[in-house]
Biopython code that builds the backbone (N, CA, C, O; Angstrom):
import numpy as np
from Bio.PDB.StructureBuilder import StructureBuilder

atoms = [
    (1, "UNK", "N", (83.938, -10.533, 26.930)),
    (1, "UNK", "CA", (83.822, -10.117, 28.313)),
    (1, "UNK", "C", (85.191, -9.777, 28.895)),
    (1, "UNK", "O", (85.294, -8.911, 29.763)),
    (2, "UNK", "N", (86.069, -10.338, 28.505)),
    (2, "UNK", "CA", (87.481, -10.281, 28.634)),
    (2, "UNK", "C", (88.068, -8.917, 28.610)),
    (2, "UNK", "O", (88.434, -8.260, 29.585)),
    (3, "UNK", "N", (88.117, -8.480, 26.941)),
    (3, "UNK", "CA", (88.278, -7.325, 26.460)),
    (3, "UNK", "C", (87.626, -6.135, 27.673)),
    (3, "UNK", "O", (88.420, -5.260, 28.019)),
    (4, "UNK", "N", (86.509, -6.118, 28.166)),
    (4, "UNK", "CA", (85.896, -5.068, 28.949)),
    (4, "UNK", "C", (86.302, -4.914, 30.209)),
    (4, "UNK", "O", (86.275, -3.821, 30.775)),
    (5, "UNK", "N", (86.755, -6.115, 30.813)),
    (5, "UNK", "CA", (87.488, -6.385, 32.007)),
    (5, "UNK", "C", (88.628, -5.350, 31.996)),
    (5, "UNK", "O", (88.783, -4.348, 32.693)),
    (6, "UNK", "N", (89.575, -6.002, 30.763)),
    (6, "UNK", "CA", (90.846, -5.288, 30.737)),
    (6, "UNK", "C", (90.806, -3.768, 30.513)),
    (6, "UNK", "O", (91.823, -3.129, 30.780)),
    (7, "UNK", "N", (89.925, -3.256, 30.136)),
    (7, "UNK", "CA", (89.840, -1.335, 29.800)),
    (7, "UNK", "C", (89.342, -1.267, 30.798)),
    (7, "UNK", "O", (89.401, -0.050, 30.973)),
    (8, "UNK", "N", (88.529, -1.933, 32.244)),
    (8, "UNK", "CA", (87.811, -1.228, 33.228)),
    (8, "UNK", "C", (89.148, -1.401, 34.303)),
    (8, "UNK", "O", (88.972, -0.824, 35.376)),
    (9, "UNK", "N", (90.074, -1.909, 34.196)),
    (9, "UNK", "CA", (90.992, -1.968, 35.300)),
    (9, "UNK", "C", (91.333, -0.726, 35.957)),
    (9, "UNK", "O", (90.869, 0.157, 35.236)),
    (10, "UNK", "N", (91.736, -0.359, 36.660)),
    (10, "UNK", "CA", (92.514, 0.470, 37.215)),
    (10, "UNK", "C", (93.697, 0.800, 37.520)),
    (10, "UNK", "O", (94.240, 0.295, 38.503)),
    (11, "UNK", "N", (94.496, 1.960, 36.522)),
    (11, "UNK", "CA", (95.830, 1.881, 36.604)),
    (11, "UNK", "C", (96.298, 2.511, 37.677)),
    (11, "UNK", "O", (95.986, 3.702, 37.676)),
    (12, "UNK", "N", (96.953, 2.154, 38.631)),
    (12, "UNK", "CA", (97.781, 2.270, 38.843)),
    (12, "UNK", "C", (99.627, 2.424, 39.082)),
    (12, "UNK", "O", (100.563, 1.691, 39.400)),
    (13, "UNK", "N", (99.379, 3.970, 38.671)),
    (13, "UNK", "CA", (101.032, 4.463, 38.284)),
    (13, "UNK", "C", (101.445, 5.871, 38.388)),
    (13, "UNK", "O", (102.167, 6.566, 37.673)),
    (14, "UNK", "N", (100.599, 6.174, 39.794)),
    (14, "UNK", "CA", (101.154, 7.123, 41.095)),
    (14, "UNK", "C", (101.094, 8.421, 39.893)),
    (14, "UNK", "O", (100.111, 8.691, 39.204)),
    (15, "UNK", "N", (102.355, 9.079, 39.869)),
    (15, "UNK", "CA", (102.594, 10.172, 38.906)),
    (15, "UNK", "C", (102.397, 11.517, 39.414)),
    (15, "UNK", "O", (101.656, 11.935, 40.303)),
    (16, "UNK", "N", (103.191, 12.076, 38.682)),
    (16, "UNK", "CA", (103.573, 13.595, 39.357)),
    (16, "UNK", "C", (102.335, 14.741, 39.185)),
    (16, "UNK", "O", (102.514, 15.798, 39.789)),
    (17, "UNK", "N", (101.474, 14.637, 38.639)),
    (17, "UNK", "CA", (99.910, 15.212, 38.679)),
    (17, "UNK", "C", (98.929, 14.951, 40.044)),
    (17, "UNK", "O", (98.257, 15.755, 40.690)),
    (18, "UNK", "N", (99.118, 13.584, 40.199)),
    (18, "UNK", "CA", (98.780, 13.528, 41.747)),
    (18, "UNK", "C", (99.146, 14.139, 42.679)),
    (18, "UNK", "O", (98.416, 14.618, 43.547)),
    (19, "UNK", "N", (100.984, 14.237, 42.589)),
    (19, "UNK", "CA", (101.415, 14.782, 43.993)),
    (19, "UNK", "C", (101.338, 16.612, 43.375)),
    (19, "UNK", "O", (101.593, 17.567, 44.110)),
    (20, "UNK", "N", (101.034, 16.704, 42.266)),
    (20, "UNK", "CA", (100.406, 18.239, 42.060)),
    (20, "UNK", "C", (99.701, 18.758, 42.939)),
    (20, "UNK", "O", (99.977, 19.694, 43.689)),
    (21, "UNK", "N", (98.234, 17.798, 42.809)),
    (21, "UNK", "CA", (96.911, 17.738, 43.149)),
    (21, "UNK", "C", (97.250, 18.213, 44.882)),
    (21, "UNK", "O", (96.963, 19.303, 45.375)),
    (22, "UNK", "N", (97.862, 17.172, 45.515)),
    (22, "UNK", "CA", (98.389, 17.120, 46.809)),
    (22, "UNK", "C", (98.996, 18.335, 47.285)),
    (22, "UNK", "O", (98.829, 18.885, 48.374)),
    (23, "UNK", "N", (99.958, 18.788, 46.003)),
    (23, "UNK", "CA", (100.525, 19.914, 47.015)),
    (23, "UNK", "C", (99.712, 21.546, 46.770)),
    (23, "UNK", "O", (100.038, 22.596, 47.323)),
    (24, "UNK", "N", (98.874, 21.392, 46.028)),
    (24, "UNK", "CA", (98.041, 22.377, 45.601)),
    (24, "UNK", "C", (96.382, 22.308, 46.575)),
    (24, "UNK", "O", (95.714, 23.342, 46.599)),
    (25, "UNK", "N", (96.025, 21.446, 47.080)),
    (25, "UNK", "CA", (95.286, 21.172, 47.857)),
    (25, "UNK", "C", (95.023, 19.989, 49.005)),
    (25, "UNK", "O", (94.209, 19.071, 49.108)),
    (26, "UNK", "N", (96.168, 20.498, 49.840)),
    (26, "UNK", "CA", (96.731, 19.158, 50.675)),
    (26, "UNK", "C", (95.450, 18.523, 51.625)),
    (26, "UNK", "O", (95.755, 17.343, 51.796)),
    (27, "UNK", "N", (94.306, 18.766, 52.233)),
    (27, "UNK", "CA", (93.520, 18.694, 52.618)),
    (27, "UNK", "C", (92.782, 17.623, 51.766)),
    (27, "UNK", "O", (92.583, 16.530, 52.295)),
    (28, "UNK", "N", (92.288, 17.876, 50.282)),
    (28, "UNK", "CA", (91.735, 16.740, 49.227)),
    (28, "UNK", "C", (93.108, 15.417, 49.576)),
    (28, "UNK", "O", (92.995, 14.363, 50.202)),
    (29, "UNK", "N", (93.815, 15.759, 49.180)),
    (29, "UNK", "CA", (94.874, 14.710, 49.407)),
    (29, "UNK", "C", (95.034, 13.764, 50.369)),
    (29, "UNK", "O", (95.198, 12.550, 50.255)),
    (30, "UNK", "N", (94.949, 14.634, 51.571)),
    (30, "UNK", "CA", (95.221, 13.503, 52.778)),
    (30, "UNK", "C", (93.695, 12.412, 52.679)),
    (30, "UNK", "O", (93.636, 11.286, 53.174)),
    (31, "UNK", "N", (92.666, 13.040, 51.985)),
    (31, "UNK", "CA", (91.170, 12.297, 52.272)),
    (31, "UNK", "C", (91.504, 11.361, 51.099)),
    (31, "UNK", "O", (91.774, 10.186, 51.345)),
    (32, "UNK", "N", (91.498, 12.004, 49.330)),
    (32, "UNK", "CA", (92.433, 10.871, 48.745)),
    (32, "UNK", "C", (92.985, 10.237, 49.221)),
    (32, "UNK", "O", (92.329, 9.207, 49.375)),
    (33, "UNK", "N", (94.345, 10.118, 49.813)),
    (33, "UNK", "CA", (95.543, 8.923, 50.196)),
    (33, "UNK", "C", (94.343, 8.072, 51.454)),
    (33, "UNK", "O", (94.568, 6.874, 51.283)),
    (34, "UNK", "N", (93.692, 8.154, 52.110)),
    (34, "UNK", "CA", (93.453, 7.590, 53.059)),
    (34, "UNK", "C", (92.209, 6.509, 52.275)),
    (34, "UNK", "O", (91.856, 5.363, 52.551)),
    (35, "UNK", "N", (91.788, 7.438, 51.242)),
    (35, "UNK", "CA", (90.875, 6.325, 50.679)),
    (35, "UNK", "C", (91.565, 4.835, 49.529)),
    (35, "UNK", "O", (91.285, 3.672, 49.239)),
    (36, "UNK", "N", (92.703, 6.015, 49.189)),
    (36, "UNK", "CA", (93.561, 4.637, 47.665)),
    (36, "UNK", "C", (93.894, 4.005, 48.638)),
    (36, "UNK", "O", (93.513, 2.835, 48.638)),
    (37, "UNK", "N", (94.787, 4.520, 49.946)),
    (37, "UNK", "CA", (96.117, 3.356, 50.399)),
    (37, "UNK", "C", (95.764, 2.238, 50.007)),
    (37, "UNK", "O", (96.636, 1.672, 49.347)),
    (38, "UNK", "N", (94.600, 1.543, 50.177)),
    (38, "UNK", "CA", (94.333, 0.003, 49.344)),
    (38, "UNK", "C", (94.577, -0.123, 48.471)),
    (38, "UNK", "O", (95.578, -0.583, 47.920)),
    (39, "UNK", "N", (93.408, 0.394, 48.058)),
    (39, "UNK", "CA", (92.868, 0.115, 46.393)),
    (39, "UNK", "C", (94.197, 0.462, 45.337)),
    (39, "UNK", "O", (94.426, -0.387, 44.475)),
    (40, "UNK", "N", (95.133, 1.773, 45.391)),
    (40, "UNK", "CA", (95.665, 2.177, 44.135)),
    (40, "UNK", "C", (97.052, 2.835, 45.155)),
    (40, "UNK", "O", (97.156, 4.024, 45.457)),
    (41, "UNK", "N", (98.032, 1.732, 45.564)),
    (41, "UNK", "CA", (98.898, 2.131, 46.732)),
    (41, "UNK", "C", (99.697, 3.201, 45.910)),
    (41, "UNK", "O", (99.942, 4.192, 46.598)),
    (42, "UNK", "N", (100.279, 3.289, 44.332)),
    (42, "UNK", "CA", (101.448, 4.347, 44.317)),
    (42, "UNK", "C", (100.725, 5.359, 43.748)),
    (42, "UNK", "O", (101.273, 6.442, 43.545)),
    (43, "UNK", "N", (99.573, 5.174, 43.457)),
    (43, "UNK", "CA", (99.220, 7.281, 43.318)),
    (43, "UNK", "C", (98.660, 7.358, 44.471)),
    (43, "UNK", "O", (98.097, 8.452, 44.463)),
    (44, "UNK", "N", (98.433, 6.743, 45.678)),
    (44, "UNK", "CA", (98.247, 7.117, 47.140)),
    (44, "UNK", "C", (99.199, 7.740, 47.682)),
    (44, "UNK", "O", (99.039, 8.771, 48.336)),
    (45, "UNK", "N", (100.512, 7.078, 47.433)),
    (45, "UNK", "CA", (101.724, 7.643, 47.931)),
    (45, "UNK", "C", (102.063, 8.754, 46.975)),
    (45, "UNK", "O", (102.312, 9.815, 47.546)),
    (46, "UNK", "N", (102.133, 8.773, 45.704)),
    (46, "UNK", "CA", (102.275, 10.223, 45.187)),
    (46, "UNK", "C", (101.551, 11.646, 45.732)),
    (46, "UNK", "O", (102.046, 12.773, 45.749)),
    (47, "UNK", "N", (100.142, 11.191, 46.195)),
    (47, "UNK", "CA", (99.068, 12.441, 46.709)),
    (47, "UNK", "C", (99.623, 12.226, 47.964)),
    (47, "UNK", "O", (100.047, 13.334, 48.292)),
    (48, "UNK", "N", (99.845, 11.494, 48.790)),
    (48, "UNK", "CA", (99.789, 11.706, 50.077)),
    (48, "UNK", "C", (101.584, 12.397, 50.318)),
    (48, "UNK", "O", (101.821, 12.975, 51.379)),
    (49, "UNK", "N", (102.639, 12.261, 49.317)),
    (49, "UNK", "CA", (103.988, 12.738, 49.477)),
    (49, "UNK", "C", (103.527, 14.111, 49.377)),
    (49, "UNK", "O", (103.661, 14.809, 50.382)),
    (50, "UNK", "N", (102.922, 14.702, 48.164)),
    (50, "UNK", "CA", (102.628, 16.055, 47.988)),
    (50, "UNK", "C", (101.898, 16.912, 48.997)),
    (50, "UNK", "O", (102.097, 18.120, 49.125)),
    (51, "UNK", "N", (100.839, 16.034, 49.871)),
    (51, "UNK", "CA", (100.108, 16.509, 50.759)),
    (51, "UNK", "C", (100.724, 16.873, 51.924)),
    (51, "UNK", "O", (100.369, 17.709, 52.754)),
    (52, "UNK", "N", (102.028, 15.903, 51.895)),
    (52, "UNK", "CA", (102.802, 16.009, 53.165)),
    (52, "UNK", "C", (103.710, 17.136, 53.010)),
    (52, "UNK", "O", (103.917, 17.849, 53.991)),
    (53, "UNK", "N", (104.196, 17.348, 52.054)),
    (53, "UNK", "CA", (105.319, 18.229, 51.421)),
    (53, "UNK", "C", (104.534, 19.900, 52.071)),
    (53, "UNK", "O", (104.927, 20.669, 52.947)),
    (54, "UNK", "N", (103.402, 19.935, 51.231)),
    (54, "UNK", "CA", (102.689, 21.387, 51.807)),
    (54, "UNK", "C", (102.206, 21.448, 53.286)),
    (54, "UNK", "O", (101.834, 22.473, 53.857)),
    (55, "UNK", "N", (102.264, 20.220, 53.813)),
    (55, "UNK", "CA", (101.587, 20.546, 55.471)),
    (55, "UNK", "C", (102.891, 20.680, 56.055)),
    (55, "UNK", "O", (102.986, 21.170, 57.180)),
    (56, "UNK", "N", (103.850, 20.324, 55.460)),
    (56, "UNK", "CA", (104.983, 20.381, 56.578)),
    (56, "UNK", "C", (105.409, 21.793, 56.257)),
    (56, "UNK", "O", (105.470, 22.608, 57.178)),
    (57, "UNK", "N", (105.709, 22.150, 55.008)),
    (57, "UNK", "CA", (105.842, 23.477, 54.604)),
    (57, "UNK", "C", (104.753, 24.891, 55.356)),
    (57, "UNK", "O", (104.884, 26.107, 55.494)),
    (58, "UNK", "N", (104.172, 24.323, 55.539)),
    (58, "UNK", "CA", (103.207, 25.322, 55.850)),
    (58, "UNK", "C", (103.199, 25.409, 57.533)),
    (58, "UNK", "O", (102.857, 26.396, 58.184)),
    (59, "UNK", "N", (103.345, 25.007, 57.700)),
    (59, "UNK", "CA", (103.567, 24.395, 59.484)),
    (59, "UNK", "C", (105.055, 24.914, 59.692)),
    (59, "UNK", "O", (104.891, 25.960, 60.320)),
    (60, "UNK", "N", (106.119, 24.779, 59.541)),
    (60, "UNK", "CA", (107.235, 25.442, 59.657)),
    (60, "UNK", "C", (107.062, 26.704, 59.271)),
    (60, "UNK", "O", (107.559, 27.547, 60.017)),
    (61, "UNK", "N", (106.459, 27.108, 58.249)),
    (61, "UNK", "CA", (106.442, 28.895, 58.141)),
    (61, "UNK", "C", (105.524, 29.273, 59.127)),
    (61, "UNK", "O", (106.046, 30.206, 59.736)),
    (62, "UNK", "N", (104.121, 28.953, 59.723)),
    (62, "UNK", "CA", (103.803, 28.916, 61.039)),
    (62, "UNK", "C", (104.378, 29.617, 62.059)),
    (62, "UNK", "O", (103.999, 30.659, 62.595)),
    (63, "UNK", "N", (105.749, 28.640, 62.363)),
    (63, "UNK", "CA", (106.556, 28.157, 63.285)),
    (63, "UNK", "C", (107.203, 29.702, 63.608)),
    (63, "UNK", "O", (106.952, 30.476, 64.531)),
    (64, "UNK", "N", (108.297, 29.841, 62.265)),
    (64, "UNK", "CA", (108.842, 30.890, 62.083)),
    (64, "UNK", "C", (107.954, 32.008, 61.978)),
    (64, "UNK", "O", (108.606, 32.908, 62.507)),
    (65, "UNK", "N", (106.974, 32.445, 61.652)),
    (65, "UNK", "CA", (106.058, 33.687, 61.471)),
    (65, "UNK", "C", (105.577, 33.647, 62.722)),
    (65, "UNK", "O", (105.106, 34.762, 62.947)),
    (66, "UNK", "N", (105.429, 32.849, 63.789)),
    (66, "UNK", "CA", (104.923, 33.144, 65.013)),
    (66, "UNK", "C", (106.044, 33.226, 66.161)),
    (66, "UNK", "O", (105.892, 33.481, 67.356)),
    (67, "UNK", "N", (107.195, 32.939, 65.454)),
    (67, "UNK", "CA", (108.387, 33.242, 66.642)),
    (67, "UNK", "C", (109.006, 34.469, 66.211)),
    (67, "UNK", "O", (109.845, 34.950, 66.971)),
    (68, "UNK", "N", (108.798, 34.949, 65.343)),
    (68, "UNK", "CA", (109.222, 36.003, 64.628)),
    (68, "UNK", "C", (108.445, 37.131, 65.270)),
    (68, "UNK", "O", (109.105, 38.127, 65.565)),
    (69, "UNK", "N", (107.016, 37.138, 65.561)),
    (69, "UNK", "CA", (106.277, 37.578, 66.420)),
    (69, "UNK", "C", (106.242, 37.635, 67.525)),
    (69, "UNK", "O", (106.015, 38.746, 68.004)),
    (70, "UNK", "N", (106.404, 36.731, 68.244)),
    (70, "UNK", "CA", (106.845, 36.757, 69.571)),
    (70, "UNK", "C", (108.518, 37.614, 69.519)),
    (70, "UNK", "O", (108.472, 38.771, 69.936)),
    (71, "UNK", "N", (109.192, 37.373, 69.293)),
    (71, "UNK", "CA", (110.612, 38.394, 69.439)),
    (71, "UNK", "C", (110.526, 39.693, 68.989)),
    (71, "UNK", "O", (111.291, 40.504, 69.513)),
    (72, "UNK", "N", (109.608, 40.150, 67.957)),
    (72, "UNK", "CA", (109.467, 41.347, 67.615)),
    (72, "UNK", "C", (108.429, 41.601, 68.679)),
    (72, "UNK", "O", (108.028, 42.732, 68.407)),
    (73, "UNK", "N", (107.840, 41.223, 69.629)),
    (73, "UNK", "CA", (106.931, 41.677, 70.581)),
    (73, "UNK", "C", (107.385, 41.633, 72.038)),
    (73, "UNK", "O", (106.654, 42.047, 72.937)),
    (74, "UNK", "N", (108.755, 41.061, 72.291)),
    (74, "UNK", "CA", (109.913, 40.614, 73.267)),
    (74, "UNK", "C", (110.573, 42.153, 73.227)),
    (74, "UNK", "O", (110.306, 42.930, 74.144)),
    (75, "UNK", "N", (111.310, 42.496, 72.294)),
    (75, "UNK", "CA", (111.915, 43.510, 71.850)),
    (75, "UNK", "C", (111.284, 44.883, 72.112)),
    (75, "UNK", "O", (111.803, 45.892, 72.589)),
    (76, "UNK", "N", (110.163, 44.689, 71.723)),
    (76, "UNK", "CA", (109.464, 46.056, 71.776)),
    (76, "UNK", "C", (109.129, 46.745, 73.273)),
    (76, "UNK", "O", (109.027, 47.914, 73.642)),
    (77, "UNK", "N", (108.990, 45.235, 74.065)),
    (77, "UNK", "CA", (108.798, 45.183, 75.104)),
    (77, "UNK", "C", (110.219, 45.749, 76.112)),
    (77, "UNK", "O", (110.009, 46.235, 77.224)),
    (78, "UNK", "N", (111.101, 45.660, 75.765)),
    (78, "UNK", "CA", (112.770, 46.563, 76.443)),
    (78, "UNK", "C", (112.583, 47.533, 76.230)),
    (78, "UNK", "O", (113.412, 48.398, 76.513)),
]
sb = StructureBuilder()
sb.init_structure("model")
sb.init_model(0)
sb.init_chain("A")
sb.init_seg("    ")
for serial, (resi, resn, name, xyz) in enumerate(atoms, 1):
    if name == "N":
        sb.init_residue(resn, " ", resi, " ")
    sb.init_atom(name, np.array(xyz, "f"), 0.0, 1.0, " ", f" {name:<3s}", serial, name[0])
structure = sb.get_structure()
């Protein structure tokens, strides 16, 4: 009974495929990380670093592509 215990465990050991996962589909990620943070804390934090990495990335180009717009629409406007 022992033996079956030990192969059903759950490893936890985060890893750079997770924060793949994360930065390739940051949306799965943030719902991942919110479900491990308990259960499996460092591949929570691996998906949820990657998840963060692309929302922040993506949110600053945002930023810039819509101020970039606004001044090219400032300009046009003189």
């Amino acid at each position: 009974m022992d033996d079956i215990k030990g192969k059903l465990t759950n490893k936890d050991n985060g890893g750079c495929l997770w924060a793949l996962l994360g930065i390739f589909f940051p949306y799965v990620g943030v719902v991942l990380w919110f479900l491990w943070k308990k259960e499996s804390p460092k591949t929570a934090e691996s998906i949820g670093k990657g998840s963060l990495i692309t929302i922040l990335f993506l949110s600053i180009f945002v930023i810039i592509f819509l101020g970039l717009l606004f001044l090219n629409n400032f300009i046009k406007s003189i």
